[in-house]
ROKOLPA-982151 format. One line per field, with one value per residue: x, y, z of N, C-alpha, C in turn; residue number from 0; residue in one letter. Coordinates in nm, 4 decimals, decimal comma. Each point is the difference from the previous one (the first is absolute). Example, Ala and Ser with C-alpha at 12.3 -4.5 7.8 and 13.67 -1.06 7.14 Angstrom:
REM ROKOLPA-982151
nxx 1,3190/-0,0350 $
nyy -0,5690/0,1050 $
nzz 0,7800/-0,0720 $
caxx -0,0890/0,0820 $
cayy 0,1190/0,1190 $
cazz 0,0000/0,0060 $
cxx 0,0900/-0,0770 $
cyy 0,1200/0,1090 $
czz 0,0000/0,0730 $
n 0/1 $
res a/s $
//
This chain:
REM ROKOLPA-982151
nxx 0,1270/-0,0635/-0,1361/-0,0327/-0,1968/0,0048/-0,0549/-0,0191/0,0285/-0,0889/-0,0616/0,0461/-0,0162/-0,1464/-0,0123/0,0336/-0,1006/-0,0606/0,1089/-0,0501/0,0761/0,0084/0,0023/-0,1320/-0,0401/0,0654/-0,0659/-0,0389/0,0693/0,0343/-0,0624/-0,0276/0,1454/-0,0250/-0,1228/-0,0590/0,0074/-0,0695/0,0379/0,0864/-0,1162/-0,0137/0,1356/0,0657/-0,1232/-0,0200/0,1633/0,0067/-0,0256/0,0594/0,0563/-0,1289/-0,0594/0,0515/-0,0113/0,1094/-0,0443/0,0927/-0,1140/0,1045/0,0503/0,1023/-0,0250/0,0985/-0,0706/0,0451/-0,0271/-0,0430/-0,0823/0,0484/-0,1182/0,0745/-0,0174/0,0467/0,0405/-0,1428/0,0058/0,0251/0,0632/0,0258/-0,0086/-0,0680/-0,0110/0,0683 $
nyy -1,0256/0,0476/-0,0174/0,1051/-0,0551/0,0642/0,0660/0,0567/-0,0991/-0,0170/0,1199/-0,0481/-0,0772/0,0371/0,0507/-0,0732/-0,1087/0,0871/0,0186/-0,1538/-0,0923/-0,0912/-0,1279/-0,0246/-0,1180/0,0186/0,0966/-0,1136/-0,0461/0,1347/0,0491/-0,1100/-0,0097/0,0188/0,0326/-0,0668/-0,0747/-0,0701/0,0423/-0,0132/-0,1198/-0,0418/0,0065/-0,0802/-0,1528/-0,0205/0,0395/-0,0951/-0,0617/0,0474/-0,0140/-0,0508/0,1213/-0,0273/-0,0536/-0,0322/-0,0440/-0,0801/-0,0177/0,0276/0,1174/-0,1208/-0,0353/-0,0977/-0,0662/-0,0871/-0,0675/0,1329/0,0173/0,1672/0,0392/0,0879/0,0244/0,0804/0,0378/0,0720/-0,0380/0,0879/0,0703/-0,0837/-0,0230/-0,0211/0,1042/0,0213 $
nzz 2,4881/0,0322/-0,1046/0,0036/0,0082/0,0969/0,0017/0,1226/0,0322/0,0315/0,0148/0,1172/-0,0353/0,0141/0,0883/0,0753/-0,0367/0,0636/0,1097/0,0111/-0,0377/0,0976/-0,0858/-0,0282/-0,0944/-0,1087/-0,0587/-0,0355/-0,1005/-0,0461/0,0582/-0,0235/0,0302/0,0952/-0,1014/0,0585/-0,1741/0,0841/0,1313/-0,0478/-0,0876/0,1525/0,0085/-0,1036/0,0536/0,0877/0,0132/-0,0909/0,0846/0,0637/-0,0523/-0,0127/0,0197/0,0967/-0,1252/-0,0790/-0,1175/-0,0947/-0,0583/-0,0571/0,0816/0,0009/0,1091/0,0010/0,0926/0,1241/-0,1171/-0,0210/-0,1005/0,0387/-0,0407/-0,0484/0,1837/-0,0881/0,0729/-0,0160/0,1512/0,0785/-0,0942/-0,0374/0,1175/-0,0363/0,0319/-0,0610 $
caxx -0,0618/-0,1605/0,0389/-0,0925/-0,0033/-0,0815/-0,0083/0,1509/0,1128/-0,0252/0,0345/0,1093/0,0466/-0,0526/0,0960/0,1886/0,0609/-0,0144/0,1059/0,0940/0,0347/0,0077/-0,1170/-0,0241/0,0786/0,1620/0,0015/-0,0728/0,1113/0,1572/-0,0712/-0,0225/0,0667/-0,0275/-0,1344/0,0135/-0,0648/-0,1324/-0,0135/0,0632/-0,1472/-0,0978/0,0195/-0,0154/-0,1346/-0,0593/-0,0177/-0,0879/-0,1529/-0,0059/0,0714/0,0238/-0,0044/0,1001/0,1010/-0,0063/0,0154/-0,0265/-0,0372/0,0588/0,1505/-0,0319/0,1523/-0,0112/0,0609/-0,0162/-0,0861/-0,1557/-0,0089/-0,0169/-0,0063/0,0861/-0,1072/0,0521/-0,0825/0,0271/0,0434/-0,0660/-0,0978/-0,1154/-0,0984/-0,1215/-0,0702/0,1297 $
cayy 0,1271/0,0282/0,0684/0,0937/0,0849/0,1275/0,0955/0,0832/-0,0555/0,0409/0,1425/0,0320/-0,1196/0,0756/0,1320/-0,0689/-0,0150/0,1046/0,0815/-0,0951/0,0289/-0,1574/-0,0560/0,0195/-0,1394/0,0755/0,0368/-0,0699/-0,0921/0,0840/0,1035/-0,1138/-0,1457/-0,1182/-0,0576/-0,0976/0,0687/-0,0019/0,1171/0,1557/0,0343/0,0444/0,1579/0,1038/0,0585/0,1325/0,1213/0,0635/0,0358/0,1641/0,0505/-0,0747/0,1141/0,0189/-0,1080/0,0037/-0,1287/-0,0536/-0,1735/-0,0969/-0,0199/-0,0668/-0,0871/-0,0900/0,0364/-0,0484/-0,0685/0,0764/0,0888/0,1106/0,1527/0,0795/0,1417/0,1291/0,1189/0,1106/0,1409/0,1177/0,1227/-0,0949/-0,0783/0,0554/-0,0152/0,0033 $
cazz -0,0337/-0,0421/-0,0748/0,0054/-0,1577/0,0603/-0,0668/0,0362/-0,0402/-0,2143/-0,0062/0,0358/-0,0903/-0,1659/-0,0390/0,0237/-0,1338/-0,1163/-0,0100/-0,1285/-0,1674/-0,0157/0,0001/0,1120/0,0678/0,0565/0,1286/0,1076/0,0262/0,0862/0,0828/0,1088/-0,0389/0,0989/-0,0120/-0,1927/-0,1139/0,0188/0,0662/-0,1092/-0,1089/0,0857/0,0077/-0,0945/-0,0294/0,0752/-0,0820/-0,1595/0,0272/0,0555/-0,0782/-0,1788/-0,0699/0,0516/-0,0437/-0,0986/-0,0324/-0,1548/0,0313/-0,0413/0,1059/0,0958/0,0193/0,0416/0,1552/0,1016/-0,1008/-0,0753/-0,1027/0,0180/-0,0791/0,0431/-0,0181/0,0469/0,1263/-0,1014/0,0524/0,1016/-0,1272/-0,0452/0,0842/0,0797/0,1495/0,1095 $
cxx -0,1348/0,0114/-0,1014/0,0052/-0,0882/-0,0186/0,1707/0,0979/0,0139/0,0031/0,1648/0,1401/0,0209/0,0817/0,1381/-0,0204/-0,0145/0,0988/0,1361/0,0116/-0,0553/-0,2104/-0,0619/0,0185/0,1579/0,0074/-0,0771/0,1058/0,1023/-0,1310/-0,0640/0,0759/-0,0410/-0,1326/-0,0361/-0,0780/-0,1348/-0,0246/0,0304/-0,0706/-0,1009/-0,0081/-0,0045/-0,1339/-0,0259/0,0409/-0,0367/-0,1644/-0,0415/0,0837/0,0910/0,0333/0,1715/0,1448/-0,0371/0,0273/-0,0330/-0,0380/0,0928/0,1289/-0,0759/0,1696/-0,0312/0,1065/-0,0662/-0,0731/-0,1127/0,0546/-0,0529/0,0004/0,0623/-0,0839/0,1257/-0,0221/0,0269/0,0746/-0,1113/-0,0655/-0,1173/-0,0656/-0,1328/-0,0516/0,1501/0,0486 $
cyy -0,0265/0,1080/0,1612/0,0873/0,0995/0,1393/0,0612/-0,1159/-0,0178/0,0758/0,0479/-0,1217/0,0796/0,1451/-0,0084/-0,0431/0,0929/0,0786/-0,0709/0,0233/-0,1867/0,0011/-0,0231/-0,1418/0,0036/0,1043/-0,0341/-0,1120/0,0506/0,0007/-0,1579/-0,1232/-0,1304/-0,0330/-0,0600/0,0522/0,0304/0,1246/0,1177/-0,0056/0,0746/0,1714/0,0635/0,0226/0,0829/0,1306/0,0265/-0,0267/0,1185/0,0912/0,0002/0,1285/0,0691/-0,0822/-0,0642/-0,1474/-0,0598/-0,1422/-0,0718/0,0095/-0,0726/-0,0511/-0,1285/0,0127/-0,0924/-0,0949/0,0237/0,0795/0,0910/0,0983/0,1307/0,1432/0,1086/0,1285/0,1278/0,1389/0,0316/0,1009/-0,1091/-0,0774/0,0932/-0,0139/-0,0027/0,1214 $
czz -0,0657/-0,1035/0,0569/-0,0841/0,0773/-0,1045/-0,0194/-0,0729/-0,2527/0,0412/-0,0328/-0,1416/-0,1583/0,0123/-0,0083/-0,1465/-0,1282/-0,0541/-0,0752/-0,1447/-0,0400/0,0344/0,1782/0,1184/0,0788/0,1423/0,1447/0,0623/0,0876/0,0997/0,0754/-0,0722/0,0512/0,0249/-0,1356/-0,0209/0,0011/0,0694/-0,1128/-0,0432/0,0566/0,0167/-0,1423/-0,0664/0,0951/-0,0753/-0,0882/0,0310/0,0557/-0,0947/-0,1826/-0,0876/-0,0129/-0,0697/-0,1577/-0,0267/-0,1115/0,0439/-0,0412/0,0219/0,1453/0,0694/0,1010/0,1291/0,0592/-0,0055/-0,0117/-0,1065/0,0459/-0,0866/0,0824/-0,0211/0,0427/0,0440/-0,1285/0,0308/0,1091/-0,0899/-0,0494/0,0578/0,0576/0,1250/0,1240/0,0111 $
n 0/1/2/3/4/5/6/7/8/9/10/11/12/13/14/15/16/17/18/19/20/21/22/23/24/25/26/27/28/29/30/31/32/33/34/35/36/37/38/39/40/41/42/43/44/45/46/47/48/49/50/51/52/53/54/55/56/57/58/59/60/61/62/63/64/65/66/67/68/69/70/71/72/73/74/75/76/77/78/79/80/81/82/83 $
res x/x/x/x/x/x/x/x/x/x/x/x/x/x/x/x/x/x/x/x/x/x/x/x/x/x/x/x/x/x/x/x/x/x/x/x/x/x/x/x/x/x/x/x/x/x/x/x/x/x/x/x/x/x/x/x/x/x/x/x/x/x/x/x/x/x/x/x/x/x/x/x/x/x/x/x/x/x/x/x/x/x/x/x $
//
């Protein structure tokens, strides 16, 4: 699997994860098991590059996974995202 970061496909990633309660790495994990860790970073920058406004985050909740240190961005909601 290739990873695609097309518009449509973040588009489509960032709103699925918007409708979560789990961090946004996590839900990158359920939502692609079978691409390593490297691909899941790829995607979860893209979305917070298009979509940073959109997600909440303490510099200093982080978790350890797949052997990277990950800061944990949580989706604020659909009422709170702008532009959606």
């Amino acid at each position: 699997m290739s990873v695609d970061l097309s518009v449509e496909k973040i588009l489509q990633l960032h709103r699925k994860a918007q409708e979560q309660k789990e961090d946004l790495y996590n839900f990158l994990r359920r939502e692609f098991p079978d691409i390593s860790p490297e691909e899941r970073l790829q995607y979860l920058s893209a979305i917070l590059n298009d979509h940073f406004e959109a997600y909440d985050y303490d510099p200093k909740d982080e978790i350890r996974v797949d052997g990277y240190i990950v800061k944990r961005f949580l989706p604020k909601g659909e009422h709170d995202a702008k532009g959606e």
